[in-house]
C-alpha positions as CSV (number, residue, x, y, z in Angstrom):
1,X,100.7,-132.2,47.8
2,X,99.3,-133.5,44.6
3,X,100.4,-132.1,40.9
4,X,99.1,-131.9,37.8
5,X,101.1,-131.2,35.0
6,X,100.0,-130.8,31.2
7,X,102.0,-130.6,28.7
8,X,105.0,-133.1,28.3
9,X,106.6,-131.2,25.1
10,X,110.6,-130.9,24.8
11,X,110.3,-128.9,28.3
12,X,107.7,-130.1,29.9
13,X,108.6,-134.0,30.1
14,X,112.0,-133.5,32.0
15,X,110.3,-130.8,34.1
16,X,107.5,-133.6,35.1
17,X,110.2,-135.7,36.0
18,X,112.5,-133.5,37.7
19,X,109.0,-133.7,40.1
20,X,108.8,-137.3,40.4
21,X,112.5,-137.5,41.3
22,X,111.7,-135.1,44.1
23,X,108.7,-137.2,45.6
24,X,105.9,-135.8,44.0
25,X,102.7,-137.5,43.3
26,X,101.9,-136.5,39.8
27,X,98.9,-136.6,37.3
28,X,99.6,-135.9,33.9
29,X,98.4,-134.8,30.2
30,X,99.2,-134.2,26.6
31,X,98.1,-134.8,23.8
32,X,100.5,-136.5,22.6
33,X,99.9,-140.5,24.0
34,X,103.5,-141.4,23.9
35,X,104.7,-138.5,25.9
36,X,102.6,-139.2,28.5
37,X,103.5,-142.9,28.5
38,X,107.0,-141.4,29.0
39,X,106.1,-139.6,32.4
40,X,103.7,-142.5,33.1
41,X,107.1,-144.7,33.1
42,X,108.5,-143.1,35.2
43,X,106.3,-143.0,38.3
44,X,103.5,-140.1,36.9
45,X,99.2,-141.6,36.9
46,X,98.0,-140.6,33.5
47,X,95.0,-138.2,33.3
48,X,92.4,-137.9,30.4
49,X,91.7,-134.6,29.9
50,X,93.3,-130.8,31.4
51,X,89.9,-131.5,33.8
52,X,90.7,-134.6,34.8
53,X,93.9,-133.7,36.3
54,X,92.4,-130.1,37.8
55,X,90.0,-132.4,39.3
56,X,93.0,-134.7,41.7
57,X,95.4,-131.6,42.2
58,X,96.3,-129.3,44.7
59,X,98.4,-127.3,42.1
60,X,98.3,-127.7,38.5
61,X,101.3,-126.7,36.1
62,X,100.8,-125.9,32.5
63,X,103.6,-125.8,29.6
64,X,102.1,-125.3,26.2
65,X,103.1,-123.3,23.3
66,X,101.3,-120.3,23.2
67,X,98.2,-118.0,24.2
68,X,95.6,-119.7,22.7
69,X,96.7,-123.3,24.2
70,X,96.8,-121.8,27.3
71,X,93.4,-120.2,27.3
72,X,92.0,-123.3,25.6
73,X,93.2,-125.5,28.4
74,X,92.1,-123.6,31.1
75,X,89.3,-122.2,30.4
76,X,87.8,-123.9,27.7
77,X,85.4,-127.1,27.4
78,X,87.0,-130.2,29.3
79,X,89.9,-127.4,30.5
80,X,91.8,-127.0,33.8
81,X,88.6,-124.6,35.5
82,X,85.8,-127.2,34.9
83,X,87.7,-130.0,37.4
84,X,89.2,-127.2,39.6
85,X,88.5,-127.3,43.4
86,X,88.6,-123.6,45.1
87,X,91.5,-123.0,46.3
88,X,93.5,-124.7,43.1
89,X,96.9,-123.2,42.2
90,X,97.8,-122.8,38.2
91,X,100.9,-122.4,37.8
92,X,101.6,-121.7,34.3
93,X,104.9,-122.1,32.9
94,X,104.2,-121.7,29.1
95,X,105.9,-118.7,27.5
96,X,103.3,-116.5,26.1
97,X,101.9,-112.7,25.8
98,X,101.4,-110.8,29.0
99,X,98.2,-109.8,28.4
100,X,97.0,-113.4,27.9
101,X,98.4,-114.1,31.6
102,X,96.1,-111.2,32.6
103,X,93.1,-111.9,31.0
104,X,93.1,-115.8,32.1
105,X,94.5,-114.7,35.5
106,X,91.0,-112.7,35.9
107,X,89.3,-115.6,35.1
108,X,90.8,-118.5,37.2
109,X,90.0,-115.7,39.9
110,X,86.3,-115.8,39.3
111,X,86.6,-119.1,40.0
112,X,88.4,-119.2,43.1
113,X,91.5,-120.5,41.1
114,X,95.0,-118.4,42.4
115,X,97.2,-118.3,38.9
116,X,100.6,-117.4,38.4
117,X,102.8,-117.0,35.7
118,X,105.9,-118.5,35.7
119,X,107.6,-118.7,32.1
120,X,111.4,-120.2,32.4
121,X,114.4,-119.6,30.1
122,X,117.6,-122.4,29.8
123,X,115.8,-125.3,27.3
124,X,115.7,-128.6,27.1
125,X,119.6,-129.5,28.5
126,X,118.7,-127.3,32.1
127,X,114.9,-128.8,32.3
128,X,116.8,-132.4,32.2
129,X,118.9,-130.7,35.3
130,X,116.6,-129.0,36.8
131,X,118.5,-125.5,36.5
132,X,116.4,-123.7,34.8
133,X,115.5,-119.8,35.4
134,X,112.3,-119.2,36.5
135,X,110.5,-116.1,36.0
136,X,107.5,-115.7,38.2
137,X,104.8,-112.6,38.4
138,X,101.6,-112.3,40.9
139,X,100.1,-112.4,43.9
140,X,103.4,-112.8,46.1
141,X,102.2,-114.6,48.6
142,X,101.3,-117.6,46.2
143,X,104.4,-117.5,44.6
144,X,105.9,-117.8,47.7
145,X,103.7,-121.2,48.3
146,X,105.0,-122.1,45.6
147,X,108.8,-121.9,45.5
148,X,109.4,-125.6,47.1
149,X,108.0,-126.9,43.7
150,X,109.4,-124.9,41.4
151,X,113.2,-125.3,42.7
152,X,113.1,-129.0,42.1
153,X,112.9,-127.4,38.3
154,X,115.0,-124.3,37.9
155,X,118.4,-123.5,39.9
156,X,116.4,-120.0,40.3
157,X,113.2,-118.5,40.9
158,X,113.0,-114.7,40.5
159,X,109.8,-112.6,41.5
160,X,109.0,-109.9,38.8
161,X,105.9,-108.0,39.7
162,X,102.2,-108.7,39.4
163,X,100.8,-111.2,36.6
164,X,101.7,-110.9,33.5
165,X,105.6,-110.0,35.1
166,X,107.2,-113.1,34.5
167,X,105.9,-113.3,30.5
168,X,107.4,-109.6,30.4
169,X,110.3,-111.1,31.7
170,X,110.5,-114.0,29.5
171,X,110.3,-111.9,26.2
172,X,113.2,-109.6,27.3
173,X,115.6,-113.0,27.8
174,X,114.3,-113.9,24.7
175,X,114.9,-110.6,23.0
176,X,118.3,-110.8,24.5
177,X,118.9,-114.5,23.3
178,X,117.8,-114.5,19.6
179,X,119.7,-111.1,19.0
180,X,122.7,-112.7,20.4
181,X,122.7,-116.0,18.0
182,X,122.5,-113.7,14.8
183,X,125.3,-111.9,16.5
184,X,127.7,-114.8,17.1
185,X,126.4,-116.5,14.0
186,X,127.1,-113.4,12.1
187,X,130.6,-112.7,13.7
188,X,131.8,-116.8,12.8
189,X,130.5,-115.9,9.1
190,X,132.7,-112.8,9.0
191,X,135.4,-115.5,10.2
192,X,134.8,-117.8,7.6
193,X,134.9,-115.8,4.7
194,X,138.2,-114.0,5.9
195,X,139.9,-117.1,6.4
196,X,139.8,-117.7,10.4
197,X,138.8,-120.7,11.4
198,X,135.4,-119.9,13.7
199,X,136.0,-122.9,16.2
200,X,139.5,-120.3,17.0
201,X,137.4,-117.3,17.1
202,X,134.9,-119.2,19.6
203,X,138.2,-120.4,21.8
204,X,140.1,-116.8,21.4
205,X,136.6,-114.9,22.3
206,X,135.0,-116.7,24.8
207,X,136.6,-115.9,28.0
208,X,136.3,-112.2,27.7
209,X,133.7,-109.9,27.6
210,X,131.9,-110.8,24.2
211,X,131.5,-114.9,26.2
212,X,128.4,-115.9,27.4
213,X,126.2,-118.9,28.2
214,X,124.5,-118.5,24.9
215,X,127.5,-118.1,23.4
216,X,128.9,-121.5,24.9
217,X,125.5,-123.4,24.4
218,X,125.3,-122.3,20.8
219,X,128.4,-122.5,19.1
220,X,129.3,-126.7,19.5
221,X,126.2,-126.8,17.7
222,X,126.9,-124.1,14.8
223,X,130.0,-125.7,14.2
224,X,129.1,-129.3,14.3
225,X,125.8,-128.6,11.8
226,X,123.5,-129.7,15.0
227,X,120.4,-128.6,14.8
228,X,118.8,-130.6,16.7
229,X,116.1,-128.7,18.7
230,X,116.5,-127.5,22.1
231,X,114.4,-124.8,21.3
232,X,112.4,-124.5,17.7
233,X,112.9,-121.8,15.7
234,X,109.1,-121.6,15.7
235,X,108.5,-121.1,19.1
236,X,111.0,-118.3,18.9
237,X,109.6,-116.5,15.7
238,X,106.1,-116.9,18.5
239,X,108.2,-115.4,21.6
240,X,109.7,-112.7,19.0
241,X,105.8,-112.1,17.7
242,X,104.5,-111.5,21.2
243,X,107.4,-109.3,22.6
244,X,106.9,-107.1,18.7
245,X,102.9,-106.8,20.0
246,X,104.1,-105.8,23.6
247,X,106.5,-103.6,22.6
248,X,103.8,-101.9,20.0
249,X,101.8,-101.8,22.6
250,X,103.4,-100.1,25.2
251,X,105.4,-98.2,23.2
252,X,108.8,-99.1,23.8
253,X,111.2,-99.5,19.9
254,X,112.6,-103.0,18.9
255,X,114.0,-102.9,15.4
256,X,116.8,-104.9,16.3
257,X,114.3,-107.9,17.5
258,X,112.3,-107.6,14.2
259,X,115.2,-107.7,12.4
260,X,116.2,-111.1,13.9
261,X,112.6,-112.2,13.4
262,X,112.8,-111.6,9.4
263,X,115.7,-114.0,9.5
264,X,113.5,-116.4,11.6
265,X,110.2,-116.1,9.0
266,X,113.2,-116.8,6.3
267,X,114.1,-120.1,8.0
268,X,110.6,-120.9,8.5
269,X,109.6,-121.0,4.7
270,X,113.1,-122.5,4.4
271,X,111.3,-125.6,6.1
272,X,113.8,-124.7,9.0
273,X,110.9,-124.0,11.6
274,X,111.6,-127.3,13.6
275,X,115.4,-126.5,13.2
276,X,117.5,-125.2,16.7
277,X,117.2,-121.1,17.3
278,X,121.2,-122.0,16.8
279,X,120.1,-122.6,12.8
280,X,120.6,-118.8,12.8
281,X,123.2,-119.4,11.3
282,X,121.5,-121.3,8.1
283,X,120.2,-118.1,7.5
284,X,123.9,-116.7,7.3
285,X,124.9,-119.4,5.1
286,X,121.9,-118.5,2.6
287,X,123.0,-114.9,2.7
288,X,127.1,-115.4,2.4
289,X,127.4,-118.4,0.5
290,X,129.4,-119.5,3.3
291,X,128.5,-122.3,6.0
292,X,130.2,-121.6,9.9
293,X,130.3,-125.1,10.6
294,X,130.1,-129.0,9.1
């Protein structure tokens, strides 16, 4: 089976890779020359354009930042729906509002494109191992088809519903992750200031029922000042903003995700945007006078 993947960002390259370990013949894109060299290194043809590789693919993956990439690769000029044989798969694995799923989902089926989407949560250090979650939504039978593919990526692949499922999906994790950062964040400030040393609070804490894989990932880099991105607080202030519209939409409260997200737009005009979501706690040190960590 032949691939196409576009999109070799901080996920998408070790994801492309994880493909060409398991045997995959690959075609790739991005914008961005010297990520493609990268995949190209490693065993991956380069294509020119989202068409170009629609046009030599059985299945073609997209991971891009938001809606309007998405929509702009597919089905725009040069995008994956000009090159795309009936029959095509799109898999897209970008993280980006329901709705948009739907709407492009209708038209890949116009032109006998089958789309799923299939957003993933675990950033860049489980798309170098290949354990990320996978959140999939559609038609069953082509998630199904594709399930051999998308374990050589993610430890596990969950189905959700109909299109459109997996992005629901995705915000909720992401809901879930960004109000649990502040939380820790704000718990090792409340340390800090009253004397405790945080790294003891992290040790003391992290076995009981306050621990958790966020908690674990996160706080190494809190307290060593990392903030290097595994996932940019930009792309989170974008998850945060399309959960807030789906949640408006459909009715459903989230104050305490828009109060997470005005700590996010505070980092951003910071210049923090690139930072780590873990630079949460910048915002904490702006507020306290206090940094957690070096």
């Amino acid at each position: 089976m032949k691939i196409g993947f576009i999109g070799l960002g901080i996920m998408g390259k070790p994801m492309a890779k994880n493909l060409l370990k398991a045997g995959y013949e690959l075609t790739v894109f991005d914008i961005v020359k010297e990520n493609v060299d990268d995949v190209v290194a490693a065993g991956a043809k380069a294509g020119t354009s989202a068409k170009d590789v629609s046009a030599v693919s059985d299945v073609v993956i997209t991971m891009l930042p938001n809606s309007p990439h998405v929509k702009a690769v597919v089905c725009g000029a040069g995008g994956v729906l000009e090159g795309a044989k009936p029959g095509l798969i799109l898999v897209d694995m970008s993280s980006i509002a329901p709705l948009a799923s739907v709407e492009v989902e209708k038209i890949c089926a116009e032109k006998g494109v089958k789309m799923i989407d299939a957003p993933v949560s675990g950033g860049e250090p489980k798309a170098i191992d290949g354990t990320l979650a996978i959140m999939a939504g559609g038609d069953t039978t082509v998630v199904e088809s594709v399930k051999p593919i998308l374990s050589h990526m993610g430890s596990s692949v969950v189905y959700c519903g109909k299109i459109g499922a997996g992005n629901t999906t995705k915000l909720a994790n992401q809901i879930v992750v960004a109000i649990h950062i502040a939380a820790v964040a704000e718990a090792y400030t409340l340390a800090k200031k009253a004397g405790v040393d945080p790294v003891l609070v992290f040790e003391a804490i992290k076995g009981g029922l306050a621990g958790s894989t966020v908690m674990n990932a996160k706080s190494p880099m809190i307290f060593d000042g990392n903030f290097k991105p595994g996932f940019k607080i930009d792309l989170h202030i974008k998850d945060l903003g399309n959960a807030l519209d789906t949640g408006h939409g459909v009715g459903s409260p989230l104050p305490l995700t828009a109060s997470v997200m005005e700590m996010l737009q505070t980092l951003h005009a910071d210049g923090c945007g690139q930072d780590d979501h873990s630079a949460l706690a910048k915002y904490y040190a702006k507020v306290s006078g206090t940094k957690i960590g070096k």
